[in-house]
C-alpha positions in Angstrom: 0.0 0.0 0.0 2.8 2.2 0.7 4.5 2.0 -2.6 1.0 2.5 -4.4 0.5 5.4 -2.8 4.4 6.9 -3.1 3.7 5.9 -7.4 0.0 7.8 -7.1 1.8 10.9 -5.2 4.8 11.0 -7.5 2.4 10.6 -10.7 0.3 13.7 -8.9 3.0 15.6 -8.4 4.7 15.3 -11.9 1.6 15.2 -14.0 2.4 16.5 -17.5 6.2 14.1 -17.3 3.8 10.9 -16.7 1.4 11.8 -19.5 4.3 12.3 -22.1 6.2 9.3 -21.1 2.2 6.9 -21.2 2.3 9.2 -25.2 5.5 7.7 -26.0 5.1 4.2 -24.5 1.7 4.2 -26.8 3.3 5.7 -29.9 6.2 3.3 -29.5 4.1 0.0 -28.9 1.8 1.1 -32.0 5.0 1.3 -34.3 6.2 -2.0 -32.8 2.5 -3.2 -33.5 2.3 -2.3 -37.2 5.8 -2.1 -38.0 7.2 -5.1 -37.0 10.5 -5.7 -35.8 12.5 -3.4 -38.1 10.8 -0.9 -35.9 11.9 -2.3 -33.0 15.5 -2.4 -34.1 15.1 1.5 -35.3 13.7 2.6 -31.8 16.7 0.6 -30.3 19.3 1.7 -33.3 18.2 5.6 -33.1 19.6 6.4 -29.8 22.8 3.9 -30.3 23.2 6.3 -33.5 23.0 9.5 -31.4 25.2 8.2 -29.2 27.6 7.0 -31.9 27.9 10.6 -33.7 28.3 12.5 -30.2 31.5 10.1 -29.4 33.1 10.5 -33.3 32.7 14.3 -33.1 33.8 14.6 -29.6 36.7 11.8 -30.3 37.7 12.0 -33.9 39.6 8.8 -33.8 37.1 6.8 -33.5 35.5 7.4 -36.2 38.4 6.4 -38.5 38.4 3.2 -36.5 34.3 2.6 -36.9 35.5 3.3 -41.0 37.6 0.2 -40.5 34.9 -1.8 -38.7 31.9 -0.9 -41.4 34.8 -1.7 -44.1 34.6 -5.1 -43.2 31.0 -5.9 -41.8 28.9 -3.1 -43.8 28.4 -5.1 -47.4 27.7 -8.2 -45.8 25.0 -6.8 -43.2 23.1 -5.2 -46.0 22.3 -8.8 -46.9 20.4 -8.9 -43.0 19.1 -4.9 -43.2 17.6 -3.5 -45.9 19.2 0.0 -45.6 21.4 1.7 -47.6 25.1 0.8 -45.7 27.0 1.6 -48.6 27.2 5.0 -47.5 27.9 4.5 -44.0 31.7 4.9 -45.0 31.2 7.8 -46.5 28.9 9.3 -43.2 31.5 8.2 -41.2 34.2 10.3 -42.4 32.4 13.0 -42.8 31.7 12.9 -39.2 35.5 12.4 -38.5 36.6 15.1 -40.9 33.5 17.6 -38.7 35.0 16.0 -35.3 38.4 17.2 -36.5 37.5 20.7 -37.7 35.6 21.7 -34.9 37.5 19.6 -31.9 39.0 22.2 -29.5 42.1 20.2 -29.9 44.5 21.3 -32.0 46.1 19.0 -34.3 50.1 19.4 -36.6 49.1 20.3 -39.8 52.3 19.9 -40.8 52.2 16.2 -40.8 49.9 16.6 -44.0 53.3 18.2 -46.0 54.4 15.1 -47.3 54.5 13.6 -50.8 51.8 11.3 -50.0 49.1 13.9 -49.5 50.5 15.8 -52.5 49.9 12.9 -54.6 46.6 12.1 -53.0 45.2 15.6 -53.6 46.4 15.5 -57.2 44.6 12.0 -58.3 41.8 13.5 -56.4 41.9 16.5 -58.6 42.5 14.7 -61.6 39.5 12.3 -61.2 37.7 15.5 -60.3 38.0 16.7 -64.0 36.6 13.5 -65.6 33.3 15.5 -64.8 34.4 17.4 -67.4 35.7 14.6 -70.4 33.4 15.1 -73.1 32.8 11.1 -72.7 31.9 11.3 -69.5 27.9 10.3 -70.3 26.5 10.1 -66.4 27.5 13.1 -63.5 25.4 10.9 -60.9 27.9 7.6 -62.0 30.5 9.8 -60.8 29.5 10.6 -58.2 28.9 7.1 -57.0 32.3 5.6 -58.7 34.5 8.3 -57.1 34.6 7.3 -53.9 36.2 4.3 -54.3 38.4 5.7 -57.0 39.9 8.7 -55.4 37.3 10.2 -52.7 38.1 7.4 -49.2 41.9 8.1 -50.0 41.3 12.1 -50.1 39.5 11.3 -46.4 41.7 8.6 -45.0 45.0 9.5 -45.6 45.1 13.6 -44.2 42.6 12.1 -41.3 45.4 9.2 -40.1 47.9 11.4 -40.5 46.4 13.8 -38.1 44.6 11.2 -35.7 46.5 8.2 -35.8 50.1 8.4 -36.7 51.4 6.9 -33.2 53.2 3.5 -33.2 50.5 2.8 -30.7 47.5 3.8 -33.1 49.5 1.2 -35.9 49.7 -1.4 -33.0 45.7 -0.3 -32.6 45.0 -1.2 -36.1 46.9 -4.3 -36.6 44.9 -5.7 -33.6 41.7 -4.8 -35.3 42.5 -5.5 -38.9 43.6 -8.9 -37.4 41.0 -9.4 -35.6 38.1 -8.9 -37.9 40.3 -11.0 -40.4 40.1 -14.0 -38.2 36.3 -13.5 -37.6 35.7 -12.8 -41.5 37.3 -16.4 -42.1 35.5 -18.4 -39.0 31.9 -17.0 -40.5 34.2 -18.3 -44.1 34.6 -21.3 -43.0 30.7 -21.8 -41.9 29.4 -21.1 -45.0 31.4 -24.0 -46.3 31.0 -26.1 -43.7 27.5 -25.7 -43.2 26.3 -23.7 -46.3 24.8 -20.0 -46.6 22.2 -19.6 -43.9 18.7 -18.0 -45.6 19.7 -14.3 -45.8 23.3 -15.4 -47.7 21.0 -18.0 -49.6 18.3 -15.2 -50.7 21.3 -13.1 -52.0 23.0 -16.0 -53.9 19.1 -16.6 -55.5 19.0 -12.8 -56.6 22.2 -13.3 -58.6 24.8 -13.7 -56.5 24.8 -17.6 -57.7 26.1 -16.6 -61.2 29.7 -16.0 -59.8 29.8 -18.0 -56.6 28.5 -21.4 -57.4 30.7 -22.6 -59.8 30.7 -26.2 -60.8 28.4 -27.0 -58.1 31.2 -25.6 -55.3 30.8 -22.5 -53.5 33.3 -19.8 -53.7 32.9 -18.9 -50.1 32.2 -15.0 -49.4 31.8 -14.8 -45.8 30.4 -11.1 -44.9 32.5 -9.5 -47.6 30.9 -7.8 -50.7 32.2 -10.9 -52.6 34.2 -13.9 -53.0 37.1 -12.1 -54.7 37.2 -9.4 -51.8 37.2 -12.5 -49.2 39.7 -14.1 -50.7 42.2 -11.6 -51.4 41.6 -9.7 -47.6 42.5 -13.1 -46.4 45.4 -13.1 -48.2 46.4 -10.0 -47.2 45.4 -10.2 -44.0 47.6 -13.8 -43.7 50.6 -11.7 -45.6 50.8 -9.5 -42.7 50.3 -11.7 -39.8 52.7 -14.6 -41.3 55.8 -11.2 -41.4 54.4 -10.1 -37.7 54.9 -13.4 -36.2 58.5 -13.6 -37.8 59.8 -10.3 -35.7 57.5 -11.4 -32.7 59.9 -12.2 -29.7 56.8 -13.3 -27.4 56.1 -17.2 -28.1 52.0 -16.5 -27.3 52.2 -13.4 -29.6 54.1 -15.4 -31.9 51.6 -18.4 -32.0 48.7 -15.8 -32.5 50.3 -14.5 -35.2 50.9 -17.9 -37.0 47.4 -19.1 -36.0 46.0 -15.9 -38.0 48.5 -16.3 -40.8 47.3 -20.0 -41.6 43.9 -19.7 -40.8 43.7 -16.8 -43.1 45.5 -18.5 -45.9 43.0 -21.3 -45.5 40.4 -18.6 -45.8 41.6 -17.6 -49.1 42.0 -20.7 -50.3 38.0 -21.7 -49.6 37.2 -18.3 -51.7 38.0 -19.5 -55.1 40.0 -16.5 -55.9 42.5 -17.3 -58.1 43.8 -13.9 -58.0 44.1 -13.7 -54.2 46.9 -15.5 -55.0 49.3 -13.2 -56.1 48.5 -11.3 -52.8 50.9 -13.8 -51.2 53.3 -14.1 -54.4 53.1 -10.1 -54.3 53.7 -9.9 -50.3 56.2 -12.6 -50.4 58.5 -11.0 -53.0 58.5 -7.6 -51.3 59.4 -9.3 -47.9 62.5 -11.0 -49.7 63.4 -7.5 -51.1 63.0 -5.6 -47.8 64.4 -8.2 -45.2 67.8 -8.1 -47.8 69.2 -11.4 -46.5 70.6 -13.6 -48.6 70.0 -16.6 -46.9 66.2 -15.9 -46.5 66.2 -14.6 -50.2 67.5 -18.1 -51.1 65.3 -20.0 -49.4 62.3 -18.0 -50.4 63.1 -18.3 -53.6 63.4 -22.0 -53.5 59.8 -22.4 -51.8 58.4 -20.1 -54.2 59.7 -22.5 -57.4 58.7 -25.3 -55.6 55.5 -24.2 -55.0 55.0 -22.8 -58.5 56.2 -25.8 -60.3 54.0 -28.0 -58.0 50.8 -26.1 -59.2 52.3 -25.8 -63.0 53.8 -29.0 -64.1 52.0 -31.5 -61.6 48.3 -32.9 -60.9 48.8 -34.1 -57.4 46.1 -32.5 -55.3 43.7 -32.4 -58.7 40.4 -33.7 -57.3 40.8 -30.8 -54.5 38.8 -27.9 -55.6 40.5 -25.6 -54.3 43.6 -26.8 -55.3 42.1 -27.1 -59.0 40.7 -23.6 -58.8 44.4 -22.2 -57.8 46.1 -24.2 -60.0 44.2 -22.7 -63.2 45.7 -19.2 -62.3 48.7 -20.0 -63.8 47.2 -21.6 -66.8 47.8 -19.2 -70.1 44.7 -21.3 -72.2 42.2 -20.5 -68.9 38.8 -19.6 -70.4 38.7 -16.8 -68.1 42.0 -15.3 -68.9 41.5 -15.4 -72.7 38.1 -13.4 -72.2 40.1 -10.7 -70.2 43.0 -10.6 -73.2 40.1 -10.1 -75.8 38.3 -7.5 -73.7 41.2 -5.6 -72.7 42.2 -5.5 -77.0 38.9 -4.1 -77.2 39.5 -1.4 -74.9 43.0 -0.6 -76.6 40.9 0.2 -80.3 38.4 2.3 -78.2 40.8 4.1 -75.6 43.1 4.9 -78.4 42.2 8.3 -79.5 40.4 8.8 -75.7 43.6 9.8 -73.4 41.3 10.9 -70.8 38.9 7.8 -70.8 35.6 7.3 -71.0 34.6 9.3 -67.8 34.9 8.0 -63.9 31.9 5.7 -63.7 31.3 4.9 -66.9 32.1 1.0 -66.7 31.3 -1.8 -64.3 28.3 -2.1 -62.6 27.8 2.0 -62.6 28.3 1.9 -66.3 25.2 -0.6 -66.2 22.9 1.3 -64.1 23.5 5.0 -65.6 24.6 4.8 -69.1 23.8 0.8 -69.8 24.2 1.5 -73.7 27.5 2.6 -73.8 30.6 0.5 -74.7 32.4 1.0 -71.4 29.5 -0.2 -69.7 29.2 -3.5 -71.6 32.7 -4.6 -71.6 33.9 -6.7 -68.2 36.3 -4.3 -66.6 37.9 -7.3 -64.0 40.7 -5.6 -63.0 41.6 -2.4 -61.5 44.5 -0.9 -63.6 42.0 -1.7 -66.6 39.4 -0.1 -64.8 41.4 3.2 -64.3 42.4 3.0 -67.3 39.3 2.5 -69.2 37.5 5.4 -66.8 40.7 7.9 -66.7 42.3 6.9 -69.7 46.1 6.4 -70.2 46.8 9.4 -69.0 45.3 8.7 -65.5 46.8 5.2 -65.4 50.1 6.5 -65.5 49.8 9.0 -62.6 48.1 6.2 -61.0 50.6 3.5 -60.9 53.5 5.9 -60.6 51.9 7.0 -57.6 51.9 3.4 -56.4 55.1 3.0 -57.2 56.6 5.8 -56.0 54.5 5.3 -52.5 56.1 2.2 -52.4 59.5 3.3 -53.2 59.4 5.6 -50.1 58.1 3.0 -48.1 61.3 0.8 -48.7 63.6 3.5 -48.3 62.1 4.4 -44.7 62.9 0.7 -44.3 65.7 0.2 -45.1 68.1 1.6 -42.2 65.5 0.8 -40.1 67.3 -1.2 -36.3 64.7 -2.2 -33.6 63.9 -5.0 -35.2 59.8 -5.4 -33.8 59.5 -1.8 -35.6 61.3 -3.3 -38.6 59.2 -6.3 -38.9 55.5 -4.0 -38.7 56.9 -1.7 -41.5 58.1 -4.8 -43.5 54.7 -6.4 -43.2 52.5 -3.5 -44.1 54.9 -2.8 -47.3 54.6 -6.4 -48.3 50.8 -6.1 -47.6 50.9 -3.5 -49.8 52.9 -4.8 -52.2 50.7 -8.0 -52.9 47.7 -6.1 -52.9 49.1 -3.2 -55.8 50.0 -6.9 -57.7 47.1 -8.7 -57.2 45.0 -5.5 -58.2 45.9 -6.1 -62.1 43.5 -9.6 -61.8 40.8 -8.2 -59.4 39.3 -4.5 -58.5 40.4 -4.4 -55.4 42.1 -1.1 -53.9 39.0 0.6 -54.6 36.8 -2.4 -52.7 36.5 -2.2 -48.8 38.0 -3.3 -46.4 41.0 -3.7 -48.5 40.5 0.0 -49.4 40.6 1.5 -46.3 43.9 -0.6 -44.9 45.8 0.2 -48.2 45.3 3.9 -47.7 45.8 3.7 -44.2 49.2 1.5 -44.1 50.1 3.8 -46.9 50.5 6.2 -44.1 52.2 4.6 -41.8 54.9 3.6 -44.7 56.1 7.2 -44.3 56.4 7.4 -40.4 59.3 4.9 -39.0 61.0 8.3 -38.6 58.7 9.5 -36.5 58.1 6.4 -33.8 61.8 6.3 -33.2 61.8 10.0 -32.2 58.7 9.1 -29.8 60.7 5.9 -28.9 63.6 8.2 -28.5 61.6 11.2 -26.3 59.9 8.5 -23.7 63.5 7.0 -23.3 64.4 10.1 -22.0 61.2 12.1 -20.3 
C-alpha cells in the first residue's frame, strides 16, 4: 500500500512528465504493432546512433576506426538490413573530418606536408576533372564511382595522419584488422562447412549464384561484398600476420600471429579466388626485397619455385577444388584469362584516340545502371589498372601507378636503415601487404573495394612514419 501510494503521489505531483512518457510508450508500442520488428531495431538503433555521432565528433579517432569496422561488416549486413550501408563509410568520415575541424584540440598540420598527400590531392583532382571529359555520359555515375576511385583516400590519408600516426595507433590497427580477419574467415569457414544460412542463400538466389556457385562448389564469401574481396583480404590479412609473427619475440604473440597467418590462408584458399593468390606471391616478393638477407632470399626463392612448379607442371592434389581452382591461375589457355586478353584488345581500339577515358563511372556495374548503352558499360572491366584505365584513360593510369610506385619506393627506403627490429618487422609487413595487394589488383578491382581500401590507404601512411616512432621511442627513453 505504501508503494502504491508513493507511485499515485509522484504521478500527482509530476503530471504532465507521466502523460508524455504513457504518449510515447503508446506511440512506441503502435509502431512495434504495425511495424514489425525493423521498428523495433530502429527505436533501439536511433539512440545507439546518437550516441555513436556524439563520441566521433567529440573523439575523432574513433570514427576512422568505426571506417575500418563498417569496411569489413557493412556489405555483408546489408544482406540482413535493408538499408542503404553503402554509404555509411562515406557518413562516417564525414563525421570524422567535422570532429576534427571543430574539436578544440589542436592537431600538426604539418604532418599533411608530405609527398603522400600531395599525390593524393592530385589524383583526387584529376578524377575531379573527368566530370568534365566530353565522354563522360553520367554526373550521378560519378559521383557514386569516385569514392572508391579517389574520394576514401582524399579522407583517410590527411585524417590518419592527423589522428592516428602513433606506433600505438599502428599497434591499434593491426589488432583490429587482425582481428576482424580472423572472424571474417570463422563466418568463411561456416558457409562452407554448413552452407549460406537464408539471408546469404536469398542473396545467392537474386544473382549472387552466377559468380559463386561454380561447378556446383561454393566460392565462399563470408560477410565481404564478394568472394574475390574474401579471398584476397584473407590473403592479405595472412601476408601481414605470417611477417608479424617472424619479428614477434613473445612465443604467445608469436603463436597468435601464426594461427592468423594460416587460418587466413585457408580462408583464401576456400574463396575460389584465383587472383588472391598473387597477394601472397606479391607480399612474399617484397618481404625478400626488404628483409635483404641472402640466406632468407635463397630460401624464399626456392619455396616459391617449388611451389609454382608444384601447381604448374603436376596434378597431385587435382580432385581438390581448391587446389584445382588455384592451380588454373597459372594456366595461359584458362577460359577466363583469354576473355580478359580479348576485352582488354577491345578497350586498346576504343581508348586509343580517348587519353582521358571514357569518364569516372562509366564502366562496371555504374556503367550498367546510368549509361547501360554505352561500350564501357558492356565490356567486363575485372581488373583495377584496366578499370582506371578504361575510366581515366592512359593518362590517369600512368599517374596512378607511378603513384603506387613511388609510395612504395618511399616505403622501402624508410625501411631500409630501419634497427629495432619489432619496428622493422610491422613496417616490412605493411609494405609487403601493400605490395601483394598493388600486384594482385591487375586480376581483381580491389584497392577501390572495402576493407581492402581502407587498410591500403591507411598502411600507406604509416609507410612514411618509422622516422617518426623512433623519435617518440627516443623522447619516452628520455622524459
Amino acid at each position: 500500500m505504501e508503494a502504491q501510494r508513493n507511485i499515485w503521489l509522484f504521478a500527482k505531483t509530476n503530471i504532465l512528465p507521466t502523460i508524455g512518457i504513457l504518449a510515447l510508450a503508446a506511440v512506441l508500442a503502435v509502431g512495434v504493432a504495425y511495424g514489425g520488428l525493423l521498428v523495433a531495431l530502429a527505436y533501439i538503433a536511433i539512440p545507439c546512433a546518437i550516441f555513436g555521432v556524439s563520441l566521433i565528433v567529440a573523439k575523432p579517432k574513433y570514427g576512422l576506426l568505426t571506417v575500418v569496422v563498417f569496411g569489413f561488416l557493412a556489405n555483408g549486413l546489408t544482406r540482413y538490413v535493408p538499408a542503404p550501408l553503402g554509404l555509411s563509410i562515406d557518413l562516417l568520415l564525414v563525421l570524422t573530418l567535422l570532429g576534427v575541424l571543430f574539436s578544440q584540440r589542436s592537431f600538426d598540420t604539418k604532418q599533411l606536408n608530405n609527398s603522400l598527400t600531395i599525390l593524393t590531392v592530385l589524383w583526387f583532382v584529376y578524377t575531379l576533372f573527368e566530370i568534365v571529359n566530353p565522354e563522360a555520359r553520367s554526373l550521378q555515375a560519378w559521383f557514386y564511382a569516385v569514392r572508391g576511385v579517389s574520394l576514401y583516400m582524399l579522407f583517410i590519408i590527411p585524417l590518419t595522419f592527423l589522428l592516428m600516426r602513433s606506433e600505438k595507433d599502428l599497434d591499434m590497427l593491426l589488432m583490429l584488422w587482425l582481428g576482424l580477419s580472423l572472424l571474417g574467415t570463422l563466418w568463411g569457414i561456416r558457409q562452407f562447412a554448413f552452407g549460406p544460412d537464408s539471408a546469404e542463400q536469398a542473396w545467392l538466389n537474386a544473382g549472387g549464384a552466377v559468380t559463386h556457385i561454380l561447378f556446383g562448389k561454393l566460392r565462399v564469401f563470408s560477410f565481404y561484398s564478394d568472394a574475390g574481396q574474401f579471398g584476397a583480404s584473407q590473403a592479405h590479412a595472412s601476408v601481414v600476420a605470417g611477417i608479424l609473427a617472424m619479428g614477434e619475440r613473445r612465443l604467445s604473440r608469436r603463436l597468435i600471429f601464426i594461427f592468423i597467418a594460416l587460418l587466413s590462408f585457408y580462408g583464401m584458399l576456400i574463396s575460389g579466388t584465383r587472383g588472391a593468390f598473387f597477394v601472397i606471391v606479391g607480399g612474399g616478393a617484397c618481404y625478400l626485397i626488404a628483409i635483404r638477407n641472402m640466406r632468407l632470399i635463397i630460401l624464399g626463392l626456392v619455396i616459391g619455385g617449388l611451389a609454382f612448379g608444384f601447381l604448374k607442371y603436376t596434378t597431385i592434389g587435382q580432385s581438390n577444388y581448391q587446389i584445382n581452382r588455384l592451380r588454373t591461375a597459372l594456366d595461359p589457355n584458362d577460359a577466363s584469362l583469354l576473355v580478359r586478353i580479348e576485352n582488354q584488345r577491345k578497350l586498346a581500339d576504343f581508348l586509343a584516340t580517348r587519353p582521358f577515358g571514357g569518364g569516372i563511372g562509366s564502366g562496371g556495374s555504374w556503367g550498367q545502371r546510368f549509361s547501360p548503352n554505352s561500350f564501357l558499360a558492356q565490356t567486363a572491366l575485372d581488373s583495377w589498372y584496366v578499370k582506371i584505365w578504361a575510366e581515366s584513360g592512359i593518362v590517369g593510369l600512368v599517374l596512378h601507378v607511378c603513384s603506387l610506385l613511388f609510395i612504395m619506393g618511399i616505403g622501402f627506403l624508410n625501411i631500409y636503415n630501419l634497427q629495432p627490429p619489432d619496428l622493422k618487422y610491422k613496417m616490412i609487413a605493411i609494405f609487403s601487404g601493400l605490395g601483394g595487394i598493388i600486384l594482385a589488383s591487375y586480376g581483381n578491382q580491389l584497392l577501390g573495394q572495402m576493407p581492402t581500401g581502407v587498410l591500403v590507404y591507411m598502411t600507406m601512411v604509416y609507410l612514411y612514419l618509422p622516422k617518426q616512432f623512433l623519435d617518440d621511442r627516443q623522447n619516452k627513453l628520455y622524459s
